[in-house]
N, C-alpha and C positions, 0 to 999 in steps of 0.2 A: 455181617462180614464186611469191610473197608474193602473200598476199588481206592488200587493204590492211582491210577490216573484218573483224573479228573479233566483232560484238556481235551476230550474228544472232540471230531467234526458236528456239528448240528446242521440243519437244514440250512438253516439260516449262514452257515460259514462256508456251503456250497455257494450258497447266492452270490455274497461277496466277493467268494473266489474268480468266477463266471465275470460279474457286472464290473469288478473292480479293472480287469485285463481291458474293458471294454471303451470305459467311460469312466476310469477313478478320479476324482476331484471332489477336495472339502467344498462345501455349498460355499465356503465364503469365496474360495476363487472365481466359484459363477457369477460372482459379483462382476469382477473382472469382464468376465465373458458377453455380460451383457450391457457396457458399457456403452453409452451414449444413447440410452431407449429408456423411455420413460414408459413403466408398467401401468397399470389403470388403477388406479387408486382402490385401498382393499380397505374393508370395514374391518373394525376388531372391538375388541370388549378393550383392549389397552390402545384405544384411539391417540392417545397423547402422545404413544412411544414408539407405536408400531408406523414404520414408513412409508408413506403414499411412494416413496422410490427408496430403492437398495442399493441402485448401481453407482459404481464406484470406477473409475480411470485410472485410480495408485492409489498411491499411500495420504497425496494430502488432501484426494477426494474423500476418502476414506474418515481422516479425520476433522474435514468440513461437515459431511453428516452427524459424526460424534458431538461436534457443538451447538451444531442446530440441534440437535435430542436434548442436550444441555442446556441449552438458551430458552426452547420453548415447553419448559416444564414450570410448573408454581412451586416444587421442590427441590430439593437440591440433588441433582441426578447427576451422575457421569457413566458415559460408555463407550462401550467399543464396537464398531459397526464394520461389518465384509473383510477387508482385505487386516483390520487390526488384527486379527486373528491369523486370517492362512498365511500371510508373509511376515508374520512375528517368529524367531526361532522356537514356536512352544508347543509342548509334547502335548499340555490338557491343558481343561479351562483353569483350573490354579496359576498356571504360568501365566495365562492373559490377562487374567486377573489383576494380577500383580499390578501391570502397567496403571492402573486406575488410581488417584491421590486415595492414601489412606489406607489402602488394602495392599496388607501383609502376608506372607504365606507362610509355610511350614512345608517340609521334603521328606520324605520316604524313599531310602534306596537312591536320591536323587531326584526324582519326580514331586512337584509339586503334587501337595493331598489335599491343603485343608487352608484356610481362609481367616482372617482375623481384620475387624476394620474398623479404622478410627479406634485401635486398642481395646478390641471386647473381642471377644475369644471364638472360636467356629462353633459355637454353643447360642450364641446369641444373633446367628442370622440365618433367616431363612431362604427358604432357595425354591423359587418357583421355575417349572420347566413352560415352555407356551401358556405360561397363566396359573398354571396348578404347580398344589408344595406338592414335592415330593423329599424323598430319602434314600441316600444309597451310600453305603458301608463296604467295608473289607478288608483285609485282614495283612497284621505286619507281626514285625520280631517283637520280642516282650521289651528293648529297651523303647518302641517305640509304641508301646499299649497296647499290643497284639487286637483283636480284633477288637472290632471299631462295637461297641454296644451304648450308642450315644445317639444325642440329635446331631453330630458334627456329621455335616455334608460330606463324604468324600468324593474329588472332584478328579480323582485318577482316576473313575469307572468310565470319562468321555473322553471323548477326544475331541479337540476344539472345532477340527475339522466340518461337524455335522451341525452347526451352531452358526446363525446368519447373526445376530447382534446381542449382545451382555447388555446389560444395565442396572447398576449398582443404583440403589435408593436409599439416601442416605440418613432422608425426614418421614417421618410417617403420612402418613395418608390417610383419609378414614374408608379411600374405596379398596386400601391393600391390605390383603392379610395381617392379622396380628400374628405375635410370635415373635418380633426380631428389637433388639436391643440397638445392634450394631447397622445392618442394612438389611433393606431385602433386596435378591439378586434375580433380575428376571433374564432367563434365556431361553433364547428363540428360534428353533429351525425356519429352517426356506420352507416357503410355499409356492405352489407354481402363479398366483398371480401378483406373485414378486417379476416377475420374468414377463418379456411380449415376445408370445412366444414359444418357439423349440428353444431350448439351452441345453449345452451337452460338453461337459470337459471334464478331463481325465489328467493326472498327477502321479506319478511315481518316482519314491524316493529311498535313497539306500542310507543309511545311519551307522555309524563307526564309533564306539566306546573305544577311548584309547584303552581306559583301564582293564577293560575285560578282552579287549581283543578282538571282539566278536563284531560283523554286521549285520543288520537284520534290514528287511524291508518295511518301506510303509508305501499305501498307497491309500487314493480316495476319487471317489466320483460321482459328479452331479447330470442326472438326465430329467429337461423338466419339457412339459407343453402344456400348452390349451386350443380351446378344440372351440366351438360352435360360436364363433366370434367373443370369445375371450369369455364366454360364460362358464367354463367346464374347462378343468386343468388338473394334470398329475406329476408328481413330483418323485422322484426315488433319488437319493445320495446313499453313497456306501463309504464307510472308511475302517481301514483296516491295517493293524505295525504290529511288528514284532519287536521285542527288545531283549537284551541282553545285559546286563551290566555286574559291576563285583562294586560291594559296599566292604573296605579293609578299612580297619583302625585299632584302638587301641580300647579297653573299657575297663572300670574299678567295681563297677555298681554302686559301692558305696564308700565309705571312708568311716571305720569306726574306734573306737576308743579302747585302750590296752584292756580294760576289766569285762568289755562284753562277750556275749559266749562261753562266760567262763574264765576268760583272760587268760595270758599265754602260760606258761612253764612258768612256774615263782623260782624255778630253779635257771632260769636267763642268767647269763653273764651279764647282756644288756639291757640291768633295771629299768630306764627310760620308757622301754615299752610295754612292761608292767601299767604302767599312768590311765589312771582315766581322761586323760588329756590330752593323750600323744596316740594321734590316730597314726593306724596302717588300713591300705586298700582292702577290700573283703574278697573280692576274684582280680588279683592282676592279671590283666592277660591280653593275649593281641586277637584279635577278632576279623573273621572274614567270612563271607557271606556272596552268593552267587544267585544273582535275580534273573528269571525268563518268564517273561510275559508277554500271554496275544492278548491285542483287545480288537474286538470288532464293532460297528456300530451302524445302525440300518436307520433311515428316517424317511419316512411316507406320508404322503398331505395330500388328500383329496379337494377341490374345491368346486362351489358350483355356485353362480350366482342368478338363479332365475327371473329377476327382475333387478331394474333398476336401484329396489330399494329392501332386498333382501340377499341376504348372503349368509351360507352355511361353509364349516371348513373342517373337514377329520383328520387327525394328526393323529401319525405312530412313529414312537421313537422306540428302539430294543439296542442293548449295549449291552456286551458280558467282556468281561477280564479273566484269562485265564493265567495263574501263575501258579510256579515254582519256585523254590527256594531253600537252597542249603545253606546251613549255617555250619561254621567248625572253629573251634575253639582247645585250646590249652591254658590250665589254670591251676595254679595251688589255691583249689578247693576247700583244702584243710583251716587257711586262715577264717572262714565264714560259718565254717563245722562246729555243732556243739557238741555234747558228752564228753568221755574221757577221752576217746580218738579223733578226735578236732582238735580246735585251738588249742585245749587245754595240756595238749602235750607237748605243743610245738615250743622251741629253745630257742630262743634268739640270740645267737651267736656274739654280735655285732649291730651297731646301726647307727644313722646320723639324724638326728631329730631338727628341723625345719619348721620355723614358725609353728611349732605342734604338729607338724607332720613327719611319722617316720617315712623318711622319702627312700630312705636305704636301707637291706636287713639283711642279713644273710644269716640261717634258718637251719635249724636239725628237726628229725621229725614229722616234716610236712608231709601234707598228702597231695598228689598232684592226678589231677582229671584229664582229661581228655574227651572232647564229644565232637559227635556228627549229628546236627539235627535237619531233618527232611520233613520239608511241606509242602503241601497242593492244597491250595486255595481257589473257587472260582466265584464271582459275583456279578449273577443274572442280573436285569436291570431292562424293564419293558415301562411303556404309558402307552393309551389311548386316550382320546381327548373329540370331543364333541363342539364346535362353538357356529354360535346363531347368533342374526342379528336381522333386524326389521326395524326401517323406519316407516311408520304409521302417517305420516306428515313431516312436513319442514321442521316441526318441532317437537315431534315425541319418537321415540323410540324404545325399543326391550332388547337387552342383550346378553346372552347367558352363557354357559358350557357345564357341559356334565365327563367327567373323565376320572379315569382311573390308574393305578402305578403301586410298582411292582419289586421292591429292591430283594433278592433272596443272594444273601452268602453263605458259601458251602465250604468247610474247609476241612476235609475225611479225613487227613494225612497230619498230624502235626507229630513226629512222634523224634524223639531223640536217644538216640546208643550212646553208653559211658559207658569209658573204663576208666581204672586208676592206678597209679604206683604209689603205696603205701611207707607210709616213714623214712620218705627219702629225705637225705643229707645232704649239703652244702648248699641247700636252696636259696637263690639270695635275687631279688629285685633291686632297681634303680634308679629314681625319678630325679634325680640328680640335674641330669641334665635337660632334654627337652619332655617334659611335665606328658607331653603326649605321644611321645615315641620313648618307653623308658626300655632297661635292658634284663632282659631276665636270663637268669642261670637255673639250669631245674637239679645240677646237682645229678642228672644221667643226660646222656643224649637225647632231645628232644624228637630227633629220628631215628631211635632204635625199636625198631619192631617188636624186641621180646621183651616178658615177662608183664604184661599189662595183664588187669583181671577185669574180665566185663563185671561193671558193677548196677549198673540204671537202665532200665527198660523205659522212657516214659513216653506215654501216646494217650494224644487229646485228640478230639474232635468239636467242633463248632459250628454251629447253626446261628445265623441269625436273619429275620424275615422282618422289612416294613413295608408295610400296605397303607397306600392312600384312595378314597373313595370321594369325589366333591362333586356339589350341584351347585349350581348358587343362577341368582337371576335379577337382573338388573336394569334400572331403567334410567333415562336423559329426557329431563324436560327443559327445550329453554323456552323459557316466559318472554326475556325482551334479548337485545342486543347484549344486555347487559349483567343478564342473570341464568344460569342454567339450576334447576334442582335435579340433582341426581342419587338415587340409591338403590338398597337392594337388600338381598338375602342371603345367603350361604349356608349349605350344611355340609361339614367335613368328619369323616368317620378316619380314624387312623388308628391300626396295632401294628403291635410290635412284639418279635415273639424273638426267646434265648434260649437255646440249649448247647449243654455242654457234656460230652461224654468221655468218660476216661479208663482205664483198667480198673478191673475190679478187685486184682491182686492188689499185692504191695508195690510200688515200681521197683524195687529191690529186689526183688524174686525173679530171677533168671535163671535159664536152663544151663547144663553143665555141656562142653564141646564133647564132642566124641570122644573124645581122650580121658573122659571123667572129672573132668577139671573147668576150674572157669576163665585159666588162663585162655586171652585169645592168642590164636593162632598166628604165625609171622605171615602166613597167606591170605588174612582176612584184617589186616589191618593195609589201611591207605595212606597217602601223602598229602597233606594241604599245605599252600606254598601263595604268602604274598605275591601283587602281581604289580601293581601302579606303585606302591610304597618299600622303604626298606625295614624290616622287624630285624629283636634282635633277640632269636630267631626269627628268621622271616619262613621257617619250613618247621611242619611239626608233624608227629602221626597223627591219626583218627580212627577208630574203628573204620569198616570198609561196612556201609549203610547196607548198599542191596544183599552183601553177601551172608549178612548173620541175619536181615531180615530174611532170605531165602529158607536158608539152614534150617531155625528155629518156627517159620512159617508166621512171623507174628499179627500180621493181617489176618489170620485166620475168622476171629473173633470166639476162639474157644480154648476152653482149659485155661490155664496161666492168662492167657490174653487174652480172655474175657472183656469187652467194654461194657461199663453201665452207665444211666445217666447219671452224673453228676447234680444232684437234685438241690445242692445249694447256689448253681448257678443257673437251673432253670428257673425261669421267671417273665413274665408277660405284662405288657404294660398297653390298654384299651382305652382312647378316646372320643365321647363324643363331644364337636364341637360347635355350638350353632351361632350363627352371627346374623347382624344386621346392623344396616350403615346409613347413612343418609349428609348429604353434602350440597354445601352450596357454591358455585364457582362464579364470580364477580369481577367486576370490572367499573373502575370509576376513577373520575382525575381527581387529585388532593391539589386544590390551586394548576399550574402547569403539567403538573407530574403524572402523567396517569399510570394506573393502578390495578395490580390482576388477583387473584388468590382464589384460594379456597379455602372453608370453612366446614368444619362438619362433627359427626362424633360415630364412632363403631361402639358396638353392644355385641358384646361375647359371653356366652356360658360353656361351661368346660365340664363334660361328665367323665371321669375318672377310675379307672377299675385296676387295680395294683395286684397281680399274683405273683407269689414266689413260694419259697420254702422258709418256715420257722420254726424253731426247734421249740416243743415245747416238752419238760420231762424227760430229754434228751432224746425222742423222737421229731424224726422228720415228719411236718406235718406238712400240707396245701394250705395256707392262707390267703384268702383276695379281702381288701381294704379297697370299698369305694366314696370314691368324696365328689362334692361338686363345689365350684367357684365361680365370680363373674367378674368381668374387666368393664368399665364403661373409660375408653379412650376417647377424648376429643382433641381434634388437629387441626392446627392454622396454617396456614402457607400464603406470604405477602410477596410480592415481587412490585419493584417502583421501581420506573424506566425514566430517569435521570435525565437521559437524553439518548437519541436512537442505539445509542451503541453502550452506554455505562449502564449496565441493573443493580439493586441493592434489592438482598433477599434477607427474609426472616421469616422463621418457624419456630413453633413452638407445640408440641404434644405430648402425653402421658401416654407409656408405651410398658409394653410386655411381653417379659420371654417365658416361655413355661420349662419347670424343671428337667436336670436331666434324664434319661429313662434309666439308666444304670443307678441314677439314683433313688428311681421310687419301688424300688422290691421292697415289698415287706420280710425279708427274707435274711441271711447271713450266710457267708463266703467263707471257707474254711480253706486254703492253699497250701500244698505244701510240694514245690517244684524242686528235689534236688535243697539244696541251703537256703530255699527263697522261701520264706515262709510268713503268709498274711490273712488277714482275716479281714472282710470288706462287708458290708452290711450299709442296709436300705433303710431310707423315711418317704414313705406313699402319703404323710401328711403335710411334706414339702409345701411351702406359696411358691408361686414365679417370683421370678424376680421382676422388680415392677421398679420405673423412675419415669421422669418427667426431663424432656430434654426442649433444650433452645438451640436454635441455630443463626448465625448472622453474616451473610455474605458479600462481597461485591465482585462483579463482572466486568471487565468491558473489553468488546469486539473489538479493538482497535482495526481488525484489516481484518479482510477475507480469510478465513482459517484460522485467524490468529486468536484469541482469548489470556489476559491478565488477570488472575482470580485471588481471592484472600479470605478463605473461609472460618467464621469463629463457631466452636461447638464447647456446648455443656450439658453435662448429663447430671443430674441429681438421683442416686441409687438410691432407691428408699428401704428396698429388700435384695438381698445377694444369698445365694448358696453357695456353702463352703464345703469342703471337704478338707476333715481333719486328718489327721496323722502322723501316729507316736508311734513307737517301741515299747511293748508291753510284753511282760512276763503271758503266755497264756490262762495260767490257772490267776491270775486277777481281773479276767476278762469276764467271768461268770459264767460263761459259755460251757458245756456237760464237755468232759471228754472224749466221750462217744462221737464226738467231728471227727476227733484222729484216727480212729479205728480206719485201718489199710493203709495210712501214713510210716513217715519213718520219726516224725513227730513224738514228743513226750511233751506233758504238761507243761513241764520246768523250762520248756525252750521260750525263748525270745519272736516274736511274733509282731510285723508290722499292722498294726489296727487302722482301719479309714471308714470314714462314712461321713454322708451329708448332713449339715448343718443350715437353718436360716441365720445367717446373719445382719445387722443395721445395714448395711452398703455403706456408701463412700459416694466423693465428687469425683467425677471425671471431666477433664477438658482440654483442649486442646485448638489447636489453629491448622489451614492448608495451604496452601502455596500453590498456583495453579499456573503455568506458562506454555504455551503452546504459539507458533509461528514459523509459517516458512518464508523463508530470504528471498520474498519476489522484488525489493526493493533494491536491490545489489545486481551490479550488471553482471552479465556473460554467464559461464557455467555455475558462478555462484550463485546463483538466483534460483538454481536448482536442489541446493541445500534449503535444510528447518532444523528446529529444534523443538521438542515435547519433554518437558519438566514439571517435577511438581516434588514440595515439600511438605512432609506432614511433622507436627509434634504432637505428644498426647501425654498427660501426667495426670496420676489418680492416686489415690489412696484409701485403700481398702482396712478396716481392722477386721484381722483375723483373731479365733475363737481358737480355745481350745477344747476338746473331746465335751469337759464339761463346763463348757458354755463360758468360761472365766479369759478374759481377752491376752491374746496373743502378739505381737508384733504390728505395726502401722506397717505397709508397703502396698505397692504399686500392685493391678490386677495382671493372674498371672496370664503371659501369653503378652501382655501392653509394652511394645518396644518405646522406647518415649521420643526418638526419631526415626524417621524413615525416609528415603526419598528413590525418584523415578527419574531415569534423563535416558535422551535417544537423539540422537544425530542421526537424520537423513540426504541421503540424498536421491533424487528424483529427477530422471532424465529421460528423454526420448524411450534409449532403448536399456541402458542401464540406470540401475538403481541400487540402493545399499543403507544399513541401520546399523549401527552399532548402539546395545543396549544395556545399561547397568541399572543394577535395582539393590536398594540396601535397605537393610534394618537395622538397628542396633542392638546390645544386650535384650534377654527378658527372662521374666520369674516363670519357672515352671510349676514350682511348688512351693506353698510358703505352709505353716514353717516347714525346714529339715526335717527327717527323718529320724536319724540316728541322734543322740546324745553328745553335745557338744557344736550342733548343726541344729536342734529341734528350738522350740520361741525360746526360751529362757537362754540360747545360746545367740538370737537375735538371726538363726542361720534362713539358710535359703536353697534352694533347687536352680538354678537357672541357665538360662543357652546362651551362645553367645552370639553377637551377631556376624550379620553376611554381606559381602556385596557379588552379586555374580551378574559375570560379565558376557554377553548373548551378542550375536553377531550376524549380518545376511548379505547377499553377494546378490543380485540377480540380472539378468540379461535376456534381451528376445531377443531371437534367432527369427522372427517373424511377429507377424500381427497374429500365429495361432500360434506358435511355439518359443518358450523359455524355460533355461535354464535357471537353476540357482544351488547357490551351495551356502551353508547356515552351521555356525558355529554354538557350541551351550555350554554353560558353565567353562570360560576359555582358561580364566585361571586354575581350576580344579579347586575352587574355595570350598573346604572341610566345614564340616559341622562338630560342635563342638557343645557339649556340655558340662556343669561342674556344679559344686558342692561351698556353701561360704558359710559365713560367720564375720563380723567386723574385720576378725584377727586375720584369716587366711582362706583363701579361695583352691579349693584343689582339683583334679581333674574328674568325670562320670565317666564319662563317654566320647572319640573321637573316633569322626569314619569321614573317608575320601570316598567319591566313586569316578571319581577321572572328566573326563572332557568327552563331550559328544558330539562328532561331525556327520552334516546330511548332503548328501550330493541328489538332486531331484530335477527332473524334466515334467514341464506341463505342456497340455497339447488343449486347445478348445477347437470347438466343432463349428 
């Protein structure tokens, strides 16, 4: 049986509640808090990154640290250190992110999710938490890939709040984990001997969506001490927001050609859209969507250092997200419908054809939809972590951790109510004018309550679980001034498990109302109504969710509503991974120049175990498929100090991302969602993708704070996986009929096909741009202004495959915007201070080829988004040396997300949603 809530109180949401009233503050404001005290220097296994001090005075202490972590690395690192984080306007680490040259994001609902850097995809970086990888997922609407069943990080489970320093790594290493193509991102809670000391600050803030209307709170807080003359120290941070927001726009799904599904009425008046060439949208419609989400997030650090020359540290981080979300939607259904009562009957009146796009129609016949769909989503998200270290002498040492992590998404609720009005007349859409606000007529009142017939029942549920388990242990020998040998071991165990459950019925099979009928009732249908935007209708009905789920009891999980698993989406993917590294870190003058780097090589093997479902004889069977592999990376890293202040850097190593997990089911996907109908299948004999990359930089300090940087990269892909994807009739798929059985599916239908592929790879490369300086050079209040800038390009070329194997289109990787850039004006004063912040990307490919016919390689087409620039904002003022105010703007312009559909000839619309502008009014108080 389904619990339709999933947001309930846990122990852990007491605590927050309590400690938050008490002492809320993100760890990075205790930065703040503890300014001008130099902590006692902490060991760590990331000696190079981790900071002998955290404390921070503003913003341009803040980003003096961030250079020095930059300046004294032999790679090419950037980061964000204390306050870049709590006085940035950013909801999760995705938004801080951003700020960093090269790293791109991706938004859900308006929240940053997901990561992209230097143009390789949140597939190709991994993401360590205090030193350990972990994973954490969760779940969104289907235009945005519903839940997360990938290695892509999602970075909405944190809040940036519980996070003392980022750091993007841009070059490999032989002492960092293998896995990452694009970076690896190391983030790091407080520990208390970060602090001298008690520390104790508290933060509450109130958040305003224009678009939804709605406020919600956030708050956070840091309590830290140590105890027996700085040997023994305890740390607790709590951060805790609610959010509200509405995601309205406009969506097509696709854009397909007059003969697919059977092609329209031969009896049209307007032949034109007869044409295999003269596309119409598949669902026009206006879309709106209502997000509520808690996150909470706990972080705890024990430390103890009983001698001079040992130090142990236990770290616990635990984060969950609770959310909700309705969807509701109006659509002629009928145009994406096959059999005789879909397209094939609809009359096209009229129409105006555009670059091969019917952009105008007006329609007898149609069938028009109506849906409410309802979700409850929650993903848990816990680590513990073990770390030691002992110097044995001035010159040797061992340094290790053992820890474990945790990501579990649950999402009971996905379930969605249709009704329909059949062969309705004078139906007529019109993109005429703006492509992304077009105007529909449905031919009846789009608010009138009567004569709807509930038609679709559908209810999914989703699981998904990653576990990580690491040891690893490691040692420092320096030999002279000039030489240290360093290496180690690692064992990392990681699964990851999927399930999906769905009715056991048909989703077509509905109960009759009281009345005997399946008309619904005028008291059980509701009103959804635009709110930031204007539609045209901006107001439409919807079935009324709780009231027919009440009626009919469909949570029950019995009779009719039966759930079983869905056994072609179950599937498990088991790794063991064992490594071992060994490096050498040197120092010497070339002539005047002296000379720093590292030298070394990692040794990886990969045991692999693939379970899914395969049909064999048109039975579902269990298949597991296990393989093994082995990487042997070696990495360079030179840095030559020109003169005290100009560095010139270069690297150069062979590096590996391991496949996706969605992609290694030995197994096959049969879907059929309402008109959305796809078949997705697995290769467990996948390679990683594997290239060889160089890097070539220069730096120079010119002044305090300030850093001039120009970074050259190249990647040589030697192996890339692709995922293919065509339009195919079903019965030429091979695949038994017996997948359909409980669908509303026939052979004869049209069926999107996809599945992984190895293909050659491609070059990638690109340049950065790096500027940062505040104006101490400039008298009076100006001197209190800076600027932080940075520009990235990136250009690649991938040849994509088709299904089998025969090459498809040259283009860019998908997710690669090929500009970007970062800029922030500050200002920094006594007691005021203030940032205004923009961030852009440009275009990029979501999917190559197209889908549909006309849009797939032989039409040269493409999937892609468009790009952004959003504009971020902060206000802040002390009212004391322990109390300030501040108030923080996001997304100011309300800049829309956008995506569409090409071909050389014409570029048409996917998908557009606004979700408005977000204001925070907050007061901090330190102790």
């Amino acid at each position: 049986m389904q619990t339709r809530n999933i947001r309930r109180k846990t122990p852990v949401t007491l605590l927050a509640a309590s400690i938050g009233l008490a002492l809320y503050m993100p760890s990075s404001f205790a930065q703040e808090a503890a300014a001008a005290q130099d902590p006692a220097p902490q060991a760590s296994a990331e000696a190079a990154t981790d900071l002998d001090t955290i404390v921070v005075t503003g913003y341009r202490a803040s980003l003096e640290r961030s250079l020095d972590i930059k300046r004294g690395e032999t790679g090419m690192v950037d980061a964000i250190v204390a306050q870049d984080i709590g006085k940035f306007p950013d909801l999760n680490l995705a938004e801080s992110l951003q700020r960093i040259p090269g790293v791109v994001i991706t938004r859900d609902g308006g929240e940053g999710r997901q990561i992209t850097v230097r143009g390789l995809g949140p597939a190709f970086t991994r993401v360590r938490l205090n030193g350990l990888e972990a994973m954490s997922s969760v779940g969104s609407s289907d235009g945005q890939g519903g839940t997360n069943r990938s290695r892509n990080f999602d970075f909405n489970v944190f809040a940036s709040d519980l996070f003392s320093q980022l750091v993007v790594r841009k070059t490999a290493q032989a002492s960092v984990d293998e896995g990452s193509l694009g970076a690896t991102v190391d983030l790091r809670t407080a520990r208390p001997f970060d602090y001298d000391g008690f520390q104790a600050v508290t933060n509450v803030q109130a958040s305003w969506n224009d678009a939804a209307g709605a406020a919600s709170p956030r708050f956070a807080g840091l309590i830290s001490d140590t105890w027996a003359d700085g040997t023994f120290g305890a740390l607790l941070s709590v951060a805790y927001s609610e959010r509200n927001t509405v995601d309205e726009g406009t969506g097509t799904v696709r854009w397909a050609g007059g003969t697919t599904n059977g092609g329209f009425n031969p009896a049209s008046p307007f032949t034109p859209a007869l044409r295999s060439d003269v596309f119409a949208p598949r669902f026009p419609r206006y879309t709106f969507m209502e997000h509520e989400q808690d996150r909470l997030g706990v972080t705890g650090s024990l430390q103890w250092r009983p001698g001079d020359s040992t130090e142990f540290s236990f770290d616990g981080l635990y984060s969950k997200i609770d959310a909700t979300r309705n969807e509701k939607y109006i659509e002629a259904n009928g145009l994406s419908a096959s059999g005789t009562t879909g397209k094939r009957q609809i009359i096209v009146q009229d129409g105006v054809v555009e670059n091969s796009a019917l952009v105008y129609a007006r329609m007898n016949d149609v069938d028009i939809r109506s849906e409410n769909r309802h979700d409850e989503w929650a993903t848990e998200f816990y680590q513990f972590s073990l770390d030691g270290e002992h110097e044995f002498n001035d010159s040797f040492r061992l340094y290790g951790k053992v820890g474990t992590s945790k990501s579990e998404h649950k999402n009971p609720i996905q379930t969605t109510i249709m009704m329909d009005k059949l062969n309705v007349d004078g139906y007529s859409y019109d993109y005429r004018g703006d492509m992304n606000k077009p105007v529909f007529n449905y031919g009846v009142s789009p608010t009138d309550p009567n004569g709807w017939t509930l038609s679709t029942i559908r209810m999914r549920e989703n699981y998904v679980t990653n576990e990580f388990d690491t040891a690893d242990l490691n040692f420092s020998w320096l030999f002279n001034s000039s030489f240290t040998l360093e290496g180690g071991i690692q064992a990392k165990d990681y699964s990851f498990d999927s399930i999906e459950r769905r009715r056991a019925a048909t989703e077509t099979i509905v109960p009759t109302f009281p009345d005997g009928t399946r008309i619904v009732p005028v008291d059980m249908v509701d009103l959804a109504s635009l709110k930031g935007m204007t539609g045209n209708p901006g107001t439409w009905v919807v079935p009324d969710f709780n009231q027919i789920a009440e009626l009919f009891d469909i949570f029950s999980g019995t009779g009719t509503f039966a759930m079983a698993n869905y056994v072609p989406s179950d599937y498990s993917v088991e790794e063991e991974d064992r490594g071992v590294w060994l490096m050498g870190k040197f120092g010497f003058d070339l002539g005047s120049v002296p000379v720093t780097g590292d030298a070394g090589v990692r040794y990886v093997k990969t045991k692999q175990s693939s379970t899914g479902i395969a049909t064999a004889s048109g039975v579902p069977v269990q298949t597991t498929v296990d393989r093994e592999y082995s990487d042997t990376l070696p990495s360079l890293n030179l840095v030559a100090e020109l003169n005290p202040d100009l560095l010139l850097r270069f690297g150069a190593a062979k590096v590996m991302s391991r496949p996706g997990l969605n992609a290694l089911t030995p197994g096959v996907t049969v879907s059929v969602s309402g008109s959305a109908m796809t078949i997705s299948g697995g290769n467990p004999m996948l390679d990683p993708t594997r290239a060889d990359t160089y890097d070539l930089g220069v730096e120079w300090y010119f002044q305090e704070s300030a850093m001039l940087g120009v970074a050259l990269f190249y990647k040589d892909i030697d192996s890339f996986v692709q995922n293919f994807r065509e339009s195919v009739v079903y019965s030429d798929t091979g695949l038994p009929p017996s997948l359909l059985d409980g669908t509303t599916a026939t052979v004869n239908d049209t069926f999107v096909l996809t599945g992984p592929i190895n293909t050659p790879g491609g070059p990638l490369q690109g340049v950065e741009l790096n500027y940062t300086q505040p104006f101490t050079f400039l008298p009076g209040l100006w001197s209190n202004f800076g600027v932080q800038m940075n520009y990235t390009y990136v250009d690649s070329e991938i040849q994509y495959l088709l299904s089998n194997g025969t090459a498809a289109q040259k283009a860019a990787m998908v997710g690669q915007s090929k500009n970007s850039w970062n800029a922030t004006v500050f200002y920094e004063g006594e007691r005021f201070s203030g940032r205004v912040s923009a961030t852009n990307r440009n275009d990029y490919l979501i999917q190559v080829p197209g889908t549909e016919v006309g849009f797939n390689s032989e039409a040269a087409g493409y999937h892609g988004q468009s790009g952004t620039t959003i504009l971020d904002a902060s206000i802040r003022y002390k009212l004391s040396e322990n109390a300030e105010v501040s108030l923080e703007g996001q997304n100011l312009t309300n800049e829309a997300q956008e995506s569409w559909v090409a071909n050389p000839s014409v570029s048409l619309p996917l998908e557009y949603s606004e979700t408005g502008r977000t204001f925070l009014l907050g007061l901090r108080y330190k102790f």
